[in-house]
Structure formats: structure tokens, C-alpha cells
C-alpha positions, 0 to 999 in steps of 0.5 A: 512499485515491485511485487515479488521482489518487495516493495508494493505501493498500496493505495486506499481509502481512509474512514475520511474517503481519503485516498492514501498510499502505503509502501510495504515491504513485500507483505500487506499491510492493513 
């Protein structure tokens, strides 16, 4: 769960309110 090296965990709310969580490679992903 780095921020400038990579690798961001995103968690957020899907259209079901669910939350879920996303590994991106440095970047935001929607």
C-alpha cells in the first residue's frame, strides 16, 4: 500500500454500495 513507489489499495463504493478494494499501479484507476 506504497503511494509514490506504486501500488495504491483503493477501496470504493460500487453501485450496489458495496465496498470494494483495487491495487493500482501508481495511477487511479476508475
Amino acid at each position: 500500500e506504497w503511494k509514490d513507489g506504486y501500488k495504491w489499495n483503493i477501496e470504493y463504493k460500487n453501485k450496489y454500495g458495496q465496498i470494494l478494494r483495487r491495487w493500482v499501479n501508481g495511477v487511479l484507476q476508475k
